[in-house]
N, C-alpha and C positions, 0 to 999 in steps of 0.2 A: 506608558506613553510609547508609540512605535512614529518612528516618520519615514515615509513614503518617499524612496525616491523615484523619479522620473527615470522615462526609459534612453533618456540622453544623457544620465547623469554619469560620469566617468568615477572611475578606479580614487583617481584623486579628487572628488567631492566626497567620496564615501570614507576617506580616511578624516578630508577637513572635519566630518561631521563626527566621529570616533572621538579626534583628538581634542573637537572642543567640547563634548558632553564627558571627556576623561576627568577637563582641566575644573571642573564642576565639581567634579570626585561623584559622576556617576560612573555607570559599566555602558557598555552601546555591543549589544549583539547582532552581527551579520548575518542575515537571511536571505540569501538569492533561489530566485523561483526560476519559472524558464520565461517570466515578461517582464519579470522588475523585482527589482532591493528592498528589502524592509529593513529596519533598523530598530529594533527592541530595547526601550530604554531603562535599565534599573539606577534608580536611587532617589534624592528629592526634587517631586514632579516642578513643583512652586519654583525650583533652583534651575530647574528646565527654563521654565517660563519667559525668567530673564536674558534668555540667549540668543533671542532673535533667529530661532532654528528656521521658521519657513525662510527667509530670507538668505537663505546660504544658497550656494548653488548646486547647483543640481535636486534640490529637495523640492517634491512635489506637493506632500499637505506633510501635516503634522497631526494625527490623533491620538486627544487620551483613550484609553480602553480601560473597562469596566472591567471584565473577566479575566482571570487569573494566566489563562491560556490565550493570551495576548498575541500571537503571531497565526496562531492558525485560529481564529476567530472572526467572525461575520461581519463585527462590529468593524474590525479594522481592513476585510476582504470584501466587502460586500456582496461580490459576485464570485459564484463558483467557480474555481479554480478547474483545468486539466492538465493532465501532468501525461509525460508522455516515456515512453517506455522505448525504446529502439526506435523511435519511431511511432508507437502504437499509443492511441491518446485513451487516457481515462476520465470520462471525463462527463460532463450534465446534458452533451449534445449524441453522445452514445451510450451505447451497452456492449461492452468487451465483454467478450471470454476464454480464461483461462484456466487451463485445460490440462494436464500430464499426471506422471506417475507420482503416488505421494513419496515414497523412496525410490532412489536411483538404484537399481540391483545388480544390470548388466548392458551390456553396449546395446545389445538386440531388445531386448525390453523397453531400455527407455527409448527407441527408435521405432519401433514398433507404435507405444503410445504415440509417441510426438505426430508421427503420420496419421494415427488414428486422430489427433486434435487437430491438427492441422485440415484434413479433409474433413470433419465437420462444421468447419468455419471457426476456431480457434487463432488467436490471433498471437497469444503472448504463453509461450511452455513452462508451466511448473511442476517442480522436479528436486527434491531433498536428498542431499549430499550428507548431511548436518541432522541428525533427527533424532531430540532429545526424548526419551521416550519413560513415561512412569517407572516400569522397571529398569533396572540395571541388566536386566538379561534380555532383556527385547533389542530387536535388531540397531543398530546406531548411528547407521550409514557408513559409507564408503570412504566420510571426508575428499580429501584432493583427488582420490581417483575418479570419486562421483562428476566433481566439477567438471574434470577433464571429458570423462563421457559427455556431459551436458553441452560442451563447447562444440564438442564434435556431432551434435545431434543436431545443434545450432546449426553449424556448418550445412549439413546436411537437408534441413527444413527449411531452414529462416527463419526459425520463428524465435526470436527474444526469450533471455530464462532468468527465471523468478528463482531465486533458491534462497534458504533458510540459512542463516548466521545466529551463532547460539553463544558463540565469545567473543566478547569483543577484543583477543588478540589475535584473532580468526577473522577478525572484517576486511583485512589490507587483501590477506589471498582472497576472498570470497570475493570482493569485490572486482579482483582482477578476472575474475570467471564473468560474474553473473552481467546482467543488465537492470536488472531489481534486489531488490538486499529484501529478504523477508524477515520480520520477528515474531515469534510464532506466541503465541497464548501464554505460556509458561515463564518470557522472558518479556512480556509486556510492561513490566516494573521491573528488569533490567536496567538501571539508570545508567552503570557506566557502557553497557552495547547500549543502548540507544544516543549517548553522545557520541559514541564512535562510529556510530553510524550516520549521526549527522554531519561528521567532520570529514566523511568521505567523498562524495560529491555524485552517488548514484540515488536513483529514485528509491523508497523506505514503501513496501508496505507493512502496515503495523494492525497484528491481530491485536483483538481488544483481548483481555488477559479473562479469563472464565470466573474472575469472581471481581471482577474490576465493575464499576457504577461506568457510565457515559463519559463522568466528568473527570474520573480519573483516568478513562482512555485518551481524552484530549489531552492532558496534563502529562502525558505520554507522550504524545504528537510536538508536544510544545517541546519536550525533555531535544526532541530532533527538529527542530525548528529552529530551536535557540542556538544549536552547534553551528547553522548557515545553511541546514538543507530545507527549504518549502516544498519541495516533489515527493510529499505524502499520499498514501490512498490507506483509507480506514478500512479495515476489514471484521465484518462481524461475524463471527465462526459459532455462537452458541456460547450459553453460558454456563454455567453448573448450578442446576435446583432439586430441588427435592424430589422431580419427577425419572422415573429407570426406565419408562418405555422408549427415550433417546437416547443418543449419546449424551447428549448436550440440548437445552431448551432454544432454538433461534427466537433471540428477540429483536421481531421484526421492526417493531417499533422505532429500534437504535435508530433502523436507518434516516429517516426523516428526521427524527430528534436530532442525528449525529451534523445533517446537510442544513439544519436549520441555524446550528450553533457553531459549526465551521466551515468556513469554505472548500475543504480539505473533500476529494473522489471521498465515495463510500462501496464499497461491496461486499458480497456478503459469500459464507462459504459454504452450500448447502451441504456437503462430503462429511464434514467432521463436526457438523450441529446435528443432521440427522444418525449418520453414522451408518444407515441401510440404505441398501441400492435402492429400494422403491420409495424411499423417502428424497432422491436427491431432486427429480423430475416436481414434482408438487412445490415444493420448498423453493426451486426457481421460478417457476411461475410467480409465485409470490414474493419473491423478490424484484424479480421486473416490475411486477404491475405496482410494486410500492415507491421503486423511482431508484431501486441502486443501478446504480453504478456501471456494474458486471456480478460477473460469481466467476468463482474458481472451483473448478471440480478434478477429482477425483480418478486419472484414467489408468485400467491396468491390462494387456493384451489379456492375461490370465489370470483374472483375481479370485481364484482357487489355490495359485501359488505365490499369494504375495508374500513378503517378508513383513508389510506394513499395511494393514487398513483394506485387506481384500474385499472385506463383507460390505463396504461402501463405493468402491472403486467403479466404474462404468465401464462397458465393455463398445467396440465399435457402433453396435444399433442403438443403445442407449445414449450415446453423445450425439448421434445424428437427431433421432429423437428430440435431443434435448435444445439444440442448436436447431429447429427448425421452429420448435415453442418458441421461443427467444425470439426468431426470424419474423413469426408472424404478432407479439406482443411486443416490439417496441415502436412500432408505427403508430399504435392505440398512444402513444407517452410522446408522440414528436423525437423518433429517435431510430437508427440503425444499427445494426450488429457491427461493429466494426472493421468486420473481414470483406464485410460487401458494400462497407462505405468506403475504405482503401480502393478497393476494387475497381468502383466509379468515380474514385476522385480524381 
């Protein structure tokens, strides 16, 4: 059961309604979005029943929910959510993109990127601080140094940074950096980082994990939902199948399956599902024209010297390239690129 409050509803309806689904000997989890309260209810629904919950104040409906992943669910959002980022909205009336280096190396590097993204209509920088990587001898990131570059690159552009959190004793700093908290594929069944990431109060995107179903992605999303944060965007990076001519199979599919079954942004990451520079351009096409979101790509001044993911990475003419496809296919969808609807807003 989840009950809706109303966007008049105060501090103190939301505790009335806690302290009387407690007195029940249920649990009532707090979930704030950026337009309104949900309140997720566990224990006996029938014991609910009797409490006269629309009747309290500030409570706007009260619905049962069918599906397991009860806060980011259609049944209880009907309409697609946007979640906004510094400012920068994710969301079913646009198509963002985001745009940086996949490891943070050096001040000039990832400011170099950030300019490259930024000039081809990039609106939101990402950039790994944090980068857990198959081997133990592959590169691991910068940690706090990275951040602090990131902050400064911020400074520098304006543009909003996404970055990777892989501990959750690492969320408090990361958090104090970033503008988005990312969870990368590897820690998508993460449970205690994705609680601590929902108890932090920044926007989550959350890779779908490369051997994770849909419905355990959402049950991921719920894992950060349930802690109080609803400023989710789903991301689908590819998944691991039997096939080696990618890196990763993008299943494109997710996306609409994902938008149909939760209110929850979706995008997708064309960089680390194809894994090759000529596969990132095709692979966004087809992610526009299927209705995500946005994409996140892949940028590196020199990706001949990268320390992370060269052979995928975009150079200046391929993001422009990439951002002018994007430019001319989201008007076919009823939709703007984000950097040129800010622009004329």
């Amino acid at each position: 059961m989840v009950i809706v409050m109303g966007p008049e509803a105060t501090q103190g309806d939301v505790d009335a309604v806690v302290q009387i689904v407690g007195t029940a000997g249920g649990e009532a989890f707090v979930s704030r979005g950026i337009s309104r309260t949900i309140i997720g209810l566990v224990g006996d629904i029938e014991r609910f029943g009797t409490l006269n919950l629309r009747g309290m104040s500030g409570v706007a409906d009260v619905i049962k929910v069918s599906t397991a992943h009860k806060l980011v669910s259609r049944d209880n959002h009907p309409e697609r959510s946007t979640v906004r980022v510094g400012g920068v909205p994710i969301g079913p009336d646009t198509v963002t993109l985001i745009a940086g280096p996949c490891a943070v190396e050096t001040p000039q590097q990832t400011l170099e990127a950030a300019q490259m993204a930024k000039s081809a209509g990039a609106s939101l920088l990402r950039g790994g601080a944090y980068k857990p990587r198959t081997s133990p001898y592959a590169f691991q990131g910068l940690g706090e140094a990275g951040l602090r570059i990131l902050a400064d690159v911020r400074t520098e552009t304006g543009l909003p940074i996404v970055t990777e959190v892989v501990d959750a004793h690492d969320v408090e700093l990361v958090a104090s950096y970033a503008d988005m908290l990312q969870i990368g594929t590897r820690n998508a069944q993460n449970f205690a980082l994705l609680q601590a990431v929902g108890s932090i109060g920044k926007p989550v995107m959350l890779k779908r994990g490369m051997n994770a179903t849909i419905e355990e992605w959402l049950m991921a999303a719920e894992y950060i939902a349930q802690r109080g944060n609803l400023d989710i965007v789903l991301c689908e990076r590819g998944i691991r199948t039997f096939e080696t001519a990618t890196r990763n199979t993008l299943d494109i599919s997710a996306v609409p399956v994902a938008q149909r079954l939760s209110h929850l942004p979706v995008i997708v990451d064309p960089s680390h599902s194809g894994g090759r520079r000529d596969l990132v351009l095709p692979l966004t096409r087809a992610a526009v024209a299927i209705g995500a979101d946005g994409v996140i790509i892949d940028v590196h001044p020199h990706p001949e010297q990268a320390l992370c993911d060269g052979p995928q990475a975009l150079v200046d003419g391929d993001l422009r390239e990439l951002a002018r496809v994007m430019r001319q296919l989201s008007p076919l969808l009823g939709r703007t690129l984000v950097g040129d609807a800010l622009a004329t807003a």
